[in-house]
N, C-alpha and C positions, 0 to 999 in steps of 0.2 A: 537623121537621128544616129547617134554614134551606137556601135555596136555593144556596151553596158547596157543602154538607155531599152534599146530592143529585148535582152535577155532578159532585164527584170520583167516590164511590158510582158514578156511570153510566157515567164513563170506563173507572175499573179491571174495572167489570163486559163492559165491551166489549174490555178488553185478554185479559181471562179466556178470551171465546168467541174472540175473534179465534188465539191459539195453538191454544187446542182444536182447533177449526175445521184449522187446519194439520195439525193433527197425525193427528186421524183423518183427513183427506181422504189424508195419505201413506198410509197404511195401507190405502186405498179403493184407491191407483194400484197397489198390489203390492209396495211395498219390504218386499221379503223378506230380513231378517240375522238365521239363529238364531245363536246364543252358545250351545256345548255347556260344558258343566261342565270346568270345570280348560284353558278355551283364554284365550288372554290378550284384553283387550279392550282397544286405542289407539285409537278416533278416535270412539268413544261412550261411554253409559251403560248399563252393564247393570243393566237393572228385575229380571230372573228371570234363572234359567238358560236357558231359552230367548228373552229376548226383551236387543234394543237398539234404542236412541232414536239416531239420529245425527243432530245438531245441523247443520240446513241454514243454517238466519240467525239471528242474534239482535241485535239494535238497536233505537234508538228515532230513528236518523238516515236520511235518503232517499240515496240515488247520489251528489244534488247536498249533503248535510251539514244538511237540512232536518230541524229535529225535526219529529215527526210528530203532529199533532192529528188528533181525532176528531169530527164533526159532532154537533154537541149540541142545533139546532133544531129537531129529530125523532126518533123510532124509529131506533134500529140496526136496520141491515141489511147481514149479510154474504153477499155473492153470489163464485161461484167460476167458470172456464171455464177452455175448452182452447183457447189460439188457435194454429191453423195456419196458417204465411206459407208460401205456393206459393215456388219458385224463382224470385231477380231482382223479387220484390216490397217495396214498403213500407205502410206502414201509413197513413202522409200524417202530417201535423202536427194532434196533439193534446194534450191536458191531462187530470189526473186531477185532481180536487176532492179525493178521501179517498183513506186509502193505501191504496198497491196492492202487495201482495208479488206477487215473480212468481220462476218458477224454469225453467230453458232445460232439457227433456226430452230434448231433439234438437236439432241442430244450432247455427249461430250466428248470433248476433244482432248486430248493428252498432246503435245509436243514436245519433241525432245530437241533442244536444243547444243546438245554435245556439250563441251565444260562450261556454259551459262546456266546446265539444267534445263530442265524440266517446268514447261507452264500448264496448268488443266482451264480448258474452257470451256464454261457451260451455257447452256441455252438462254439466249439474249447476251451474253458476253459481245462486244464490239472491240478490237483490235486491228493496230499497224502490224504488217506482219515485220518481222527483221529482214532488212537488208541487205543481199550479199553474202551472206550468211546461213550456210548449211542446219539446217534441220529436218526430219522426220514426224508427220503427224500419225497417230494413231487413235484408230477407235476401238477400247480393250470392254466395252461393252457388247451384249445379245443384241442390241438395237441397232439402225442405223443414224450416222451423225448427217446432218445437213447444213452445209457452211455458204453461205452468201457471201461472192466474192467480187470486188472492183479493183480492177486494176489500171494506174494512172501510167501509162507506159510513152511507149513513142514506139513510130509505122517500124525502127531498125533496134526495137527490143524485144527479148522474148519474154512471154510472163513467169513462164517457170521454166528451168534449167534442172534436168534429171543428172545427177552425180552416180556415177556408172560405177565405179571401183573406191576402197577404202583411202588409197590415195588422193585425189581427187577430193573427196571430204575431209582428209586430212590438212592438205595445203589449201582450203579455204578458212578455215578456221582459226 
């Protein structure tokens, strides 16, 4: 098999586990929606009579309109976590290398994306985060935000990249 024939082969194999991954992990967090016999279903798919899929995200574009590549210099590696911003906190100015889905469990989230602005995301919002591309989240409410994150990476990427000095986030943007 010529070396094209493999990279696509490895991408779609990663787009495969990547949903998966999504999907069982909802099912890990507790979304519980039975569907009894003869009720109507609008905003999912009914698999069974007891079961529904409700479609959180679907795309192949990031926040910023980015298509979304897959790192192909190494092993896939899909990693997941729960990140929690305390009240009146930010996260600092960082970058993701591979995509990142993420979905607001609680509260709201504000990102500043430097001159693309500013996106707010609220609880059940599901997004690509931007690629490569410096931002800062904040949570400028009393409460805490809680953000469910996956990341489709590979063993030789890091998921987030902390930008230390104004430079640094100047020359990625």
């Amino acid at each position: 098999m010529n070396n094209t024939k493999e990279k696509i082969l490895k991408n779609w194999k990663n787009i495969l586990i990547f949903i998966l991954v999504i999907f069982i992990i909802f099912l890990i967090l507790g979304k519980k929606n039975e569907v009894y016999k003869n009720e109507m279903v609008k905003d999912g798919v009914e698999i069974s009579e007891k079961i529904l899929v409700e479609n959180l995200f679907e795309g192949n574009k990031t926040i910023l309109g980015e298509e979304i590549s897959y790192p192909t210099k190494s092993s896939a590696k899909i990693s997941s976590a729960i990140i929690t911003l305390s009240p009146e906190t930010e996260t600092g100015w960082h970058l993701h290398q591979s995509p990142l889905f993420g979905y607001i469990m609680e509260g709201e989230l504000v990102v500043d994306y430097g001159k693309e602005g500013q996106k707010i995301y609220k609880e059940g919002d599901a997004f690509l985060e931007a690629l490569d591309f410096p931002h800062n989240g904040k949570n400028l409410s009393s409460e805490p935000v809680k953000i469910f994150t996956l990341y489709a990476g590979s063993e030789n990427s890091q998921n987030v990249i902390k930008l230390e000095n104004q430079e640094e986030i100047s020359n990625s943007k």
